[in-house]
N, CA, C and O atoms as a printed pandas DataFrame, in Angstrom:
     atom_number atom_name residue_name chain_id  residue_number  x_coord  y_coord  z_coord
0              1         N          UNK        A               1   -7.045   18.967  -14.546
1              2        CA          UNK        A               1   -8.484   18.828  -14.583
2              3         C          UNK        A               1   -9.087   20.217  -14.436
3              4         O          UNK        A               1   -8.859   21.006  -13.519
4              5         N          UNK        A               2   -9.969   20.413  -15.579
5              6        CA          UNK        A               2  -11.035   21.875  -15.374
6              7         C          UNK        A               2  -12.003   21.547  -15.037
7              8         O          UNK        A               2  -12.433   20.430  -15.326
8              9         N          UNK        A               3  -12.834   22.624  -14.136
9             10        CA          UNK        A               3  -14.235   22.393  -14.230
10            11         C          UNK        A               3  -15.267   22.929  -15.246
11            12         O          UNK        A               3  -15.632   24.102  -15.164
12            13         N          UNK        A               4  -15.673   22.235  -16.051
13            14        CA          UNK        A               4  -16.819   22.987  -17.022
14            15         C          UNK        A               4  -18.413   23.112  -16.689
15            16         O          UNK        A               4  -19.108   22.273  -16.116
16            17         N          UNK        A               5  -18.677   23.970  -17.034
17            18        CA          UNK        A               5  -20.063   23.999  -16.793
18            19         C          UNK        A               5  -21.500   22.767  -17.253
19            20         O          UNK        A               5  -21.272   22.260  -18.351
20            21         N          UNK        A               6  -22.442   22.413  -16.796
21            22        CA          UNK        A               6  -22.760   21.484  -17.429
22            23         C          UNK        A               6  -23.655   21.768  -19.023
23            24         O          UNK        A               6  -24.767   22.278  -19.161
24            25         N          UNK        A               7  -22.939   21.363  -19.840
25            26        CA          UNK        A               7  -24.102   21.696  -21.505
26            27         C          UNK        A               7  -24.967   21.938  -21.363
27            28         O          UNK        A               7  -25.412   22.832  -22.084
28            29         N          UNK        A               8  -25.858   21.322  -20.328
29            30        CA          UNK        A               8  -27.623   21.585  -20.537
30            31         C          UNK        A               8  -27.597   22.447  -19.483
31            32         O          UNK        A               8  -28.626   22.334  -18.818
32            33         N          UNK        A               9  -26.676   23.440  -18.966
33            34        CA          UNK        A               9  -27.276   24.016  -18.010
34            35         C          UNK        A               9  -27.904   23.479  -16.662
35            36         O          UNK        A               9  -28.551   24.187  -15.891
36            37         N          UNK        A              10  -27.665   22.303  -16.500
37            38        CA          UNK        A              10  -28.295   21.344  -15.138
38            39         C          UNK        A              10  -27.388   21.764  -14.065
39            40         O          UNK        A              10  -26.525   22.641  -14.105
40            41         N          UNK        A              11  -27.754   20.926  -13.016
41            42        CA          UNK        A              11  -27.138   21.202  -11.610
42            43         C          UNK        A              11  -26.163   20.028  -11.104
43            44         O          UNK        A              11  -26.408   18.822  -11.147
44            45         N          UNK        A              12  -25.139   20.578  -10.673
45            46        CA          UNK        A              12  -24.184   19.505   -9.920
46            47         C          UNK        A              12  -24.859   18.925   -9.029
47            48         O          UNK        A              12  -25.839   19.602   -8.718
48            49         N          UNK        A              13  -24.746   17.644   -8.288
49            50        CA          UNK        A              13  -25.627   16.824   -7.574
50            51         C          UNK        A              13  -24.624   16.690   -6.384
51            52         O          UNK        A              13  -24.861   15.961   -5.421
52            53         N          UNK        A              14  -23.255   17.595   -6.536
53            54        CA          UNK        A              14  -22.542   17.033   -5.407
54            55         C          UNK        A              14  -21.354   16.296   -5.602
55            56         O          UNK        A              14  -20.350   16.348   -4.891
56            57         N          UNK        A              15  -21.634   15.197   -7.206
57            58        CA          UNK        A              15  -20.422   14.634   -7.347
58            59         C          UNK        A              15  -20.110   15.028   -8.565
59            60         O          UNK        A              15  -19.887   14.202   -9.450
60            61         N          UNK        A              16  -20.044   16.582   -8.810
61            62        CA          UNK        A              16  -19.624   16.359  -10.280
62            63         C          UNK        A              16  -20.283   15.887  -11.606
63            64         O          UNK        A              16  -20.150   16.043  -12.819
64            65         N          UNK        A              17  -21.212   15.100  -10.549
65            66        CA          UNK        A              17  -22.171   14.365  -11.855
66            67         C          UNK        A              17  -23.392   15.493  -12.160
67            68         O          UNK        A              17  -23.750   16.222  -11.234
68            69         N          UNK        A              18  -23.911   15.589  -13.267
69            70        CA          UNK        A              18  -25.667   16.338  -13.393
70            71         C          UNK        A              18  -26.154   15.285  -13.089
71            72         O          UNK        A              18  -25.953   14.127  -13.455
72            73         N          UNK        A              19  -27.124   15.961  -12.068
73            74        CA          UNK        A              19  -27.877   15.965  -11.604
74            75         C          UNK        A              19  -29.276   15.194  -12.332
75            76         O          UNK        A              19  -29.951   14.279  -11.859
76            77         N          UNK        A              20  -29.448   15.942  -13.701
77            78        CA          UNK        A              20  -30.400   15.640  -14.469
78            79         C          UNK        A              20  -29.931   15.181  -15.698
79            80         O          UNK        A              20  -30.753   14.421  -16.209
80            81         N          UNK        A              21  -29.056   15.326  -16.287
81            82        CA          UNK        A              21  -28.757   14.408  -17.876
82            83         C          UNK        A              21  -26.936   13.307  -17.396
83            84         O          UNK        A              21  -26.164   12.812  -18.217
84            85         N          UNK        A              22  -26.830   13.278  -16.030
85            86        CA          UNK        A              22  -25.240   12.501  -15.986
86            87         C          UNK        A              22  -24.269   12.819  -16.026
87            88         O          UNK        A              22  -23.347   12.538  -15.261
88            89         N          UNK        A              23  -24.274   13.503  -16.968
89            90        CA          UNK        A              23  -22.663   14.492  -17.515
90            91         C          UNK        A              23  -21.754   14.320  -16.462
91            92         O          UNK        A              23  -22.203   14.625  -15.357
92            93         N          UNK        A              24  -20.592   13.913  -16.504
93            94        CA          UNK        A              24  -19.597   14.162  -16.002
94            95         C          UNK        A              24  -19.107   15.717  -15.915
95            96         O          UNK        A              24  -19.035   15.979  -17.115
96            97         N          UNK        A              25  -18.696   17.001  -15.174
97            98        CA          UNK        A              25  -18.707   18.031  -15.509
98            99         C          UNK        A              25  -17.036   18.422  -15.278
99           100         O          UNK        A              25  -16.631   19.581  -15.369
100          101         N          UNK        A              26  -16.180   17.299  -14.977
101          102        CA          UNK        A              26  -15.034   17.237  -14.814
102          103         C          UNK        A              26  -14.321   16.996  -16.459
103          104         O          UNK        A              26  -14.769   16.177  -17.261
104          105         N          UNK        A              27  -13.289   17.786  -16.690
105          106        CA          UNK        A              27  -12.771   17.394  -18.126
106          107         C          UNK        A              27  -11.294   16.736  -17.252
107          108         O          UNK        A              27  -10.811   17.257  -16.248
108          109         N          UNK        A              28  -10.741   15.412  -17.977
109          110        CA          UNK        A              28   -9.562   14.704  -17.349
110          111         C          UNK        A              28   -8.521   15.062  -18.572
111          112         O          UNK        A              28   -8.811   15.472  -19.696
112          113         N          UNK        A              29   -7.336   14.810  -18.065
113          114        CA          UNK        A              29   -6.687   14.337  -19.277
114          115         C          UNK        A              29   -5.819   13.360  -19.431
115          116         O          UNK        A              29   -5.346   12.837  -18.423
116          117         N          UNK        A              30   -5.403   12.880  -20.847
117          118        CA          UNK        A              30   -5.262   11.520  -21.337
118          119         C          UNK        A              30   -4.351   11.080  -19.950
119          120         O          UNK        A              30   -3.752   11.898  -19.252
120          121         N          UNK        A              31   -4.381    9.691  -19.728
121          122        CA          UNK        A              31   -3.301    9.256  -18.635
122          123         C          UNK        A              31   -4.028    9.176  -17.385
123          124         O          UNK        A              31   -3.934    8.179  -16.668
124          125         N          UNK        A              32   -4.737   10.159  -17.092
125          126        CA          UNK        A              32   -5.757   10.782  -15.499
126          127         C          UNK        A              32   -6.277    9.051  -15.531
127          128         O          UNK        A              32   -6.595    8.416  -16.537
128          129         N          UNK        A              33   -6.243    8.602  -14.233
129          130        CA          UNK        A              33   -7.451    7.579  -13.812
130          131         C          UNK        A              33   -8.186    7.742  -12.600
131          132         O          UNK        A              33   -8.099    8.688  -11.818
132          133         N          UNK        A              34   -8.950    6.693  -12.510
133          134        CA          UNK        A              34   -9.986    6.822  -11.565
134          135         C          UNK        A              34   -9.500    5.489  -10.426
135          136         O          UNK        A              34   -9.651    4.348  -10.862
136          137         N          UNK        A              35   -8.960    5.643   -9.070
137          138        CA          UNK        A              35   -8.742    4.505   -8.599
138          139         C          UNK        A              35   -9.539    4.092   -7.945
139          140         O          UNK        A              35  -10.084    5.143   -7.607
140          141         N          UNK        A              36  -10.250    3.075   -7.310
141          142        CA          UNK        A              36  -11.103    2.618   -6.379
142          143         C          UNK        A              36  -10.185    1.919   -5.067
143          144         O          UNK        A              36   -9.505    0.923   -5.315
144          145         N          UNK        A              37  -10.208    2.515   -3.622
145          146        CA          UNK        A              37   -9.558    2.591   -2.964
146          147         C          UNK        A              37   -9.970    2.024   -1.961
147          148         O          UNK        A              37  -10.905    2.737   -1.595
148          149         N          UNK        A              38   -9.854    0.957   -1.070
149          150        CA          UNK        A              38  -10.211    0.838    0.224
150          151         C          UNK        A              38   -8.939    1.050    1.233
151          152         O          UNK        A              38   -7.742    1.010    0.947
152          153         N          UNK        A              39   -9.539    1.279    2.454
153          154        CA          UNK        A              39   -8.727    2.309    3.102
154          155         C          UNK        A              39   -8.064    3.836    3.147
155          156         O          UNK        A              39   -7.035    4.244    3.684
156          157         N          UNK        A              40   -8.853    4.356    2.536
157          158        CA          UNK        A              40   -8.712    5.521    1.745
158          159         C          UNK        A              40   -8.127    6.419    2.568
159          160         O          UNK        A              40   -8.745    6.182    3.606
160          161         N          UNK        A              41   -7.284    7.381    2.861
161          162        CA          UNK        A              41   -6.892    8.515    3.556
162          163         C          UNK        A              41   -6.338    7.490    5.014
163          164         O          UNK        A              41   -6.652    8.003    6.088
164          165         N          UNK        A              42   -5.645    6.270    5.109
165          166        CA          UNK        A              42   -5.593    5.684    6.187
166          167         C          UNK        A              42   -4.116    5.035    5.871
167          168         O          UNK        A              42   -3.737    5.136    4.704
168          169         N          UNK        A              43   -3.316    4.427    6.740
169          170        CA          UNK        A              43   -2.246    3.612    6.640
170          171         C          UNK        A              43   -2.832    2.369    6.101
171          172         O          UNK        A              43   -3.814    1.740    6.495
172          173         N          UNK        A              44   -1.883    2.104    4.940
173          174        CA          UNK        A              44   -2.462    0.548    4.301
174          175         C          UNK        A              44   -3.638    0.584    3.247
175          176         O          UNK        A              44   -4.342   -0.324    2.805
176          177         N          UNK        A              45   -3.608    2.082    2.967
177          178        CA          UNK        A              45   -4.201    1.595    1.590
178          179         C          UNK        A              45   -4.006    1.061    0.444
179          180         O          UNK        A              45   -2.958    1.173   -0.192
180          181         N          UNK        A              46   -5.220    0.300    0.007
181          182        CA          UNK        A              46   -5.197   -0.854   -0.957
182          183         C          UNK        A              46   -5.820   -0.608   -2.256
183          184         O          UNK        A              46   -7.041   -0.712   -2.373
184          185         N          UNK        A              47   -5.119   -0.310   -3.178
185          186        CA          UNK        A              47   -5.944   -0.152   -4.884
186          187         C          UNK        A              47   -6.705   -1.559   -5.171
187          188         O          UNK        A              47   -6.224   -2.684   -5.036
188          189         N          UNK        A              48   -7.621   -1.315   -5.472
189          190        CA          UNK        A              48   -8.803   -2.148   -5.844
190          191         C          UNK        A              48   -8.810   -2.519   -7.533
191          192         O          UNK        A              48   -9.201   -3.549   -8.081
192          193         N          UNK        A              49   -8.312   -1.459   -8.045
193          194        CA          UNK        A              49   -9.000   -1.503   -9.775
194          195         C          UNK        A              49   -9.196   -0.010  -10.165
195          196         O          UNK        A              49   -9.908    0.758   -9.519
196          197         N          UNK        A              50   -8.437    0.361  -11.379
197          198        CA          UNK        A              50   -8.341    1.984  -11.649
198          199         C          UNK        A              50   -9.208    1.853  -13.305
199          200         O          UNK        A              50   -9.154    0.900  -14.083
200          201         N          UNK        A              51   -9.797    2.857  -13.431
201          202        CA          UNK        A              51  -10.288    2.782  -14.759
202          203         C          UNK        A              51  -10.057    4.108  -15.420
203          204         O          UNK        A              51   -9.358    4.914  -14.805
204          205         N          UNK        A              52  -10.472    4.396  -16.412
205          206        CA          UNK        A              52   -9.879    6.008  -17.203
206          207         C          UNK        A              52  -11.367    6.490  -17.151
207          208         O          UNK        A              52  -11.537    7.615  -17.621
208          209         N          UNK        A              53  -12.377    5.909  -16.711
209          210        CA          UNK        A              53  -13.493    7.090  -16.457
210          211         C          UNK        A              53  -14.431    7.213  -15.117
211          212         O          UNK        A              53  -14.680    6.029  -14.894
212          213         N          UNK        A              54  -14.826    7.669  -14.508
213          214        CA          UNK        A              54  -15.210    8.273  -13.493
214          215         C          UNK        A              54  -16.024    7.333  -13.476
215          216         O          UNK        A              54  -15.529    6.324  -12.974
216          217         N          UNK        A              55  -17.605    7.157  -13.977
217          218        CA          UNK        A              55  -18.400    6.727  -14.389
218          219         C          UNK        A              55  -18.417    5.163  -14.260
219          220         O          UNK        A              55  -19.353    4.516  -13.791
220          221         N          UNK        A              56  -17.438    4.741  -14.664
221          222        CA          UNK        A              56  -16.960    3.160  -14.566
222          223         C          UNK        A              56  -16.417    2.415  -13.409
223          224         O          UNK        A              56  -16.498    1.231  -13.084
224          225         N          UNK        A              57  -15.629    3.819  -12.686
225          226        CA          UNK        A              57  -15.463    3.566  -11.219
226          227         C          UNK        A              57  -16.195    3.766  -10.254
227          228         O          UNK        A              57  -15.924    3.585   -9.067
228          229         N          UNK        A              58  -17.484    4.280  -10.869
229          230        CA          UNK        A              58  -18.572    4.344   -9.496
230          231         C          UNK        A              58  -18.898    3.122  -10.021
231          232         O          UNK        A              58  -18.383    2.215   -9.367
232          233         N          UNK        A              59  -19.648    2.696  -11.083
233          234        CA          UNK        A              59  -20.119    1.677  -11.270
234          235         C          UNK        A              59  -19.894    0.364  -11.026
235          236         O          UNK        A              59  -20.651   -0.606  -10.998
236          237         N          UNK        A              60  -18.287    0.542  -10.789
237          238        CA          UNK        A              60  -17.607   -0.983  -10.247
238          239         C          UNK        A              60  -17.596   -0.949   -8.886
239          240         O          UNK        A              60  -18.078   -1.876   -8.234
240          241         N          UNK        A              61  -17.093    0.032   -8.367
241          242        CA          UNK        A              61  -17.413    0.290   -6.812
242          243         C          UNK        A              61  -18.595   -0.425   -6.267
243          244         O          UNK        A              61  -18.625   -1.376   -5.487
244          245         N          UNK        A              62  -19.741    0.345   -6.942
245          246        CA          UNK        A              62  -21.128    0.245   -6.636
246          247         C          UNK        A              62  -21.927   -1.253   -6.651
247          248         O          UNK        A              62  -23.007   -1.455   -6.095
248          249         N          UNK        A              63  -21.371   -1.969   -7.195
249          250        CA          UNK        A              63  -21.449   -3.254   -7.797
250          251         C          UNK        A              63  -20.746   -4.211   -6.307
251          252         O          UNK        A              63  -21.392   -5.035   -5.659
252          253         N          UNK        A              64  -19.388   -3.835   -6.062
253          254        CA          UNK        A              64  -18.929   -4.910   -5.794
254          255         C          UNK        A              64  -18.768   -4.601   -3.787
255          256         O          UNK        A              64  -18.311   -5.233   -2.834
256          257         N          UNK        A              65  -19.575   -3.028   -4.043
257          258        CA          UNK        A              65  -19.763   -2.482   -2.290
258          259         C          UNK        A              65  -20.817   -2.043   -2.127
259          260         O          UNK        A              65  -21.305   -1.226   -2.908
260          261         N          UNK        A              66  -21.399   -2.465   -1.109
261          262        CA          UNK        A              66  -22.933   -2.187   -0.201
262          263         C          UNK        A              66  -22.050   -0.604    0.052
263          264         O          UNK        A              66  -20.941   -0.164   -0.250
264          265         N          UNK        A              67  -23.382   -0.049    0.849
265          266        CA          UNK        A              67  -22.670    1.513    1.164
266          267         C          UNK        A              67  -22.615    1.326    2.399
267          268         O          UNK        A              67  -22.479    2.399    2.987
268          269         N          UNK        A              68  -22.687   -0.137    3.523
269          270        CA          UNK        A              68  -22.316   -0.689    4.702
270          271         C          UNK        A              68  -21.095   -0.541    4.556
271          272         O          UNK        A              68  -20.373    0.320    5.059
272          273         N          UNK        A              69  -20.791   -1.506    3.758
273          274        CA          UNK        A              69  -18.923   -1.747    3.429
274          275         C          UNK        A              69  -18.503   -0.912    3.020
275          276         O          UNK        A              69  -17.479   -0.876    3.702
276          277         N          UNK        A              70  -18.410    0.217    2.139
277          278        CA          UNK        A              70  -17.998    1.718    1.526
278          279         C          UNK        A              70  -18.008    2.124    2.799
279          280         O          UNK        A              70  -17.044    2.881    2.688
280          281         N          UNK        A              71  -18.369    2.247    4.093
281          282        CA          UNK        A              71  -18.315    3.271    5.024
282          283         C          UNK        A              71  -17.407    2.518    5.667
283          284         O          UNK        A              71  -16.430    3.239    5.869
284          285         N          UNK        A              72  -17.174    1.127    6.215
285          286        CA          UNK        A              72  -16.797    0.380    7.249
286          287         C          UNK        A              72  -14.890    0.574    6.291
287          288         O          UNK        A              72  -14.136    1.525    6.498
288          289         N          UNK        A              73  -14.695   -0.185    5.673
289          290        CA          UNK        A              73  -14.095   -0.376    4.899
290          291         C          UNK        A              73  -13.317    1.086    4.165
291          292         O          UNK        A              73  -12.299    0.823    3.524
292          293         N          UNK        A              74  -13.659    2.323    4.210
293          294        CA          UNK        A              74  -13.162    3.546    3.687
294          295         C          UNK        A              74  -13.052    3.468    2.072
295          296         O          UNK        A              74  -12.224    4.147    1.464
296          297         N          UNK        A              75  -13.731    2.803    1.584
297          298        CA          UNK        A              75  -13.689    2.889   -0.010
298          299         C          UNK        A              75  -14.141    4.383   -0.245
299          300         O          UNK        A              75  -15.025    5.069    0.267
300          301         N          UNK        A              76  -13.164    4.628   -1.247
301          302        CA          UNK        A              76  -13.065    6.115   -1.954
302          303         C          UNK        A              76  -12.563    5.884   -3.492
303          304         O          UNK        A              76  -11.957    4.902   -3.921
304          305         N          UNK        A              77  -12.922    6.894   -4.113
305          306        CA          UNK        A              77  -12.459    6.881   -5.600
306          307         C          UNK        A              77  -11.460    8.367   -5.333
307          308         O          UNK        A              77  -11.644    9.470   -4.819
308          309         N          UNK        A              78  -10.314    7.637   -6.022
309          310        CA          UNK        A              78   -9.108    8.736   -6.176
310          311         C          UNK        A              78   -8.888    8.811   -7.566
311          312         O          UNK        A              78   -9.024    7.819   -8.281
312          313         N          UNK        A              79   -8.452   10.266   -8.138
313          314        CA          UNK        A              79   -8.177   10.494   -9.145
314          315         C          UNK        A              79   -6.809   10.402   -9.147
315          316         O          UNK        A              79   -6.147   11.061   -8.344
316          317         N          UNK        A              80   -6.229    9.563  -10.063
317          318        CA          UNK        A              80   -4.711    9.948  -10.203
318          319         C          UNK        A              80   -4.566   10.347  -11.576
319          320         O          UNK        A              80   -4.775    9.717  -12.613
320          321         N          UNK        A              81   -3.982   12.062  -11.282
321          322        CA          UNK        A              81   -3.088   12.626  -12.628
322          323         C          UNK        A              81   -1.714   12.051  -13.250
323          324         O          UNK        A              81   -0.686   11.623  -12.724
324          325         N          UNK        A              82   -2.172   12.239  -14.745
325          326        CA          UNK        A              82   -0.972   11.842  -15.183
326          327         C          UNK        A              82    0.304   12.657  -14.824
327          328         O          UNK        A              82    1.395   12.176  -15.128
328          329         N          UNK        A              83    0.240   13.758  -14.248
329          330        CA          UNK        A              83    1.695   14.141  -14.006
330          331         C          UNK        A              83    1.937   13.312  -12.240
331          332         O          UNK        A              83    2.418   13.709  -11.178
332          333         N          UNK        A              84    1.500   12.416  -12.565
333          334        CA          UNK        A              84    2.299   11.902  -10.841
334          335         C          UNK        A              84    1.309   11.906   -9.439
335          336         O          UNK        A              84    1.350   11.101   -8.509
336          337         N          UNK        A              85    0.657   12.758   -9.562
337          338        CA          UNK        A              85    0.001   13.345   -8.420
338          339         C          UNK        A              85   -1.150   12.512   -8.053
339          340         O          UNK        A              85   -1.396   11.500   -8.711
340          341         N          UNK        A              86   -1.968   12.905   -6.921
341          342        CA          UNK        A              86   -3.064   12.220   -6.874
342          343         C          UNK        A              86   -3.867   12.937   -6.182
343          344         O          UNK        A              86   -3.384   13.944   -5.664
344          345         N          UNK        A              87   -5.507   12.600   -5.941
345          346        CA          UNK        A              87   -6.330   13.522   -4.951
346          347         C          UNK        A              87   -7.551   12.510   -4.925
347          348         O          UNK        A              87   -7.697   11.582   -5.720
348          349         N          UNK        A              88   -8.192   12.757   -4.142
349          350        CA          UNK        A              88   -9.642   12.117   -3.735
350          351         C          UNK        A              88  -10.755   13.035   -3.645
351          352         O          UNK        A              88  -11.961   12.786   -3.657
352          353         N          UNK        A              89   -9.749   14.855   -3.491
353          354        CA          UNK        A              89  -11.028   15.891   -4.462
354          355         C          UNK        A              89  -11.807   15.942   -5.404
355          356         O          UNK        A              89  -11.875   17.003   -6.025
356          357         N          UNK        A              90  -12.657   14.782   -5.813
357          358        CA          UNK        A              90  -13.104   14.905   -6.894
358          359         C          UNK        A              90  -14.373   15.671   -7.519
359          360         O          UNK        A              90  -14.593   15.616   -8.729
């Protein structure tokens, strides 16, 4: 994963995302997913549902967790690379 700058020149918001037009500013590659995680960084974590875009995993997240339960609960989105690896740096 590189970081690119955003096209329009906008501002990171924090997640990678612009700020002002969406952009994802993360480039993945083929294989990379997005996992949705509860228990995140804890013994016993549980994959929820992985998707191949960022975007789709906030959106399912966001949908199916209050940001009560995202905090109580440790839901996180992890990136897993296709070479094996994984991170929650996103």
């Amino acid at each position: 994963m590189t970081n690119k700058p955003c096209p329009s020149d906008h501002w990171n918001d924090g997640t990678d995302t612009c700020a002002d037009c969406g952009a994802f500013l993360n480039e993945t590659t083929p294989g990379d997913t997005f996992t949705v995680v509860e228990n995140a960084g804890y013994e016993g974590e549980n994959d929820r549902r992985s998707f191949d875009a960022f975007d789709d995993a906030v959106k399912w997240r966001d949908r199916w967790y209050s940001r009560q339960e995202r905090e109580r609960l440790h839901v996180e989105i992890r990136l897993d690379l296709a070479d094996g690896t994984s991170t929650y740096e996103i």
